[in-house]
C-alpha positions as CSV (number, residue, x, y, z in Angstrom):
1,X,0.0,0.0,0.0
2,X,2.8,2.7,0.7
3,X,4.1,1.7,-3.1
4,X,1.1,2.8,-3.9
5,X,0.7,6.2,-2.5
6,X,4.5,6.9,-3.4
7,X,3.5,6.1,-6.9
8,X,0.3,8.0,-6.9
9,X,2.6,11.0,-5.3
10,X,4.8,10.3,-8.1
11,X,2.4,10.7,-10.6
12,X,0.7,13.8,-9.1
13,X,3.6,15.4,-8.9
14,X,4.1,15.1,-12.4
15,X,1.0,16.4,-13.6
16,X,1.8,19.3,-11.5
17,X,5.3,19.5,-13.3
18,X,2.9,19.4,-16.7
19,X,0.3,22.0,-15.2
20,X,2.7,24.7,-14.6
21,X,4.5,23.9,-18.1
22,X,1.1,24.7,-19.8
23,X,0.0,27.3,-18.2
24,X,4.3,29.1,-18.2
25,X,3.8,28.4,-22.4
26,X,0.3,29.6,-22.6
27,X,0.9,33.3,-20.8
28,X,4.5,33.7,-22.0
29,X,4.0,36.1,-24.4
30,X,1.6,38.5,-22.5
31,X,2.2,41.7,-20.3
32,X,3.6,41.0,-17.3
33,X,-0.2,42.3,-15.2
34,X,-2.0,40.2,-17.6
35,X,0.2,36.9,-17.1
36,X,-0.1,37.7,-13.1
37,X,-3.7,38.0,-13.2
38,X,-4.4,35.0,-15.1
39,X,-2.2,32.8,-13.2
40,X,-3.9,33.9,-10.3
41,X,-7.2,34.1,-11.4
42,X,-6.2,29.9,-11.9
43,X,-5.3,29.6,-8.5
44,X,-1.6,30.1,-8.9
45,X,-0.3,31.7,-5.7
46,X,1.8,35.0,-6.1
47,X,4.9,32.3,-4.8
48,X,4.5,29.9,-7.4
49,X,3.6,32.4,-10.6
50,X,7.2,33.9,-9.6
51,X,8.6,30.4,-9.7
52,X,7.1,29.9,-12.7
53,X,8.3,33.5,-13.9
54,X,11.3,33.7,-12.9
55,X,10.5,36.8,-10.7
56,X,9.7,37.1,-6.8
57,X,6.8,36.0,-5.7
58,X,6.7,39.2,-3.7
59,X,7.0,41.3,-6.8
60,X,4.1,39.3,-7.9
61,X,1.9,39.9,-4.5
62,X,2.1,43.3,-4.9
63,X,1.7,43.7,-8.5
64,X,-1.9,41.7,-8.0
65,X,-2.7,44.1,-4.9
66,X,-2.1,47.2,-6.7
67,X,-3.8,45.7,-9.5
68,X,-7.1,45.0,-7.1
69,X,-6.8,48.1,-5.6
70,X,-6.8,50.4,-9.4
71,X,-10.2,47.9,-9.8
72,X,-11.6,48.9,-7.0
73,X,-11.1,53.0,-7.7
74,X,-14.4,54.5,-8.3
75,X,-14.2,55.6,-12.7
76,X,-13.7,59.2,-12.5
77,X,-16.1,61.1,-15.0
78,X,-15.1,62.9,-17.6
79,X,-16.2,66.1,-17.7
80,X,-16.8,68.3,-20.5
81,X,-14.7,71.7,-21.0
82,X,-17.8,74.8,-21.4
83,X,-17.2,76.0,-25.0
84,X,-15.6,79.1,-25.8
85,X,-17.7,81.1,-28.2
């Protein structure tokens, strides 16, 4: 039984190994925000995009909090300049 659990660790890890391949491949060729926010948005922690990366994961965490954070800014209005006539 503890053959089989090591192989089924084995395997899982694996996949894992073949998860972050894909989805490293799939955002390479984005903006930095955008790969960050799709990683995440996976369920990628800020750690493991920068592993993946090749960045900190720190730089990651707070790129996705000031990213959250320009979200959650009310839209300023434009406002129209009076004609001059």
């Amino acid at each position: 039984m503890a053959d089989d659990q090591q192989e089924d660790t084995a395997v899982a890890e694996r996949l894992d190994r073949i998860a972050d391949l894909i989805a490293a491949s799939l955002v390479r060729d984005l903006e930095r925000e955008e790969q960050f926010r799709l990683l995440s948005a996976v369920g990628y922690s800020p750690t493991r995009i920068g592993e993946l990366l090749g960045i900190r994961g720190n730089t990651v965490s707070v790129a996705l909090t000031r990213m959250r954070q320009k979200a959650a800014r009310p839209k300023k209005k434009a406002t129209a300049k009076p004609s001059k006539k």
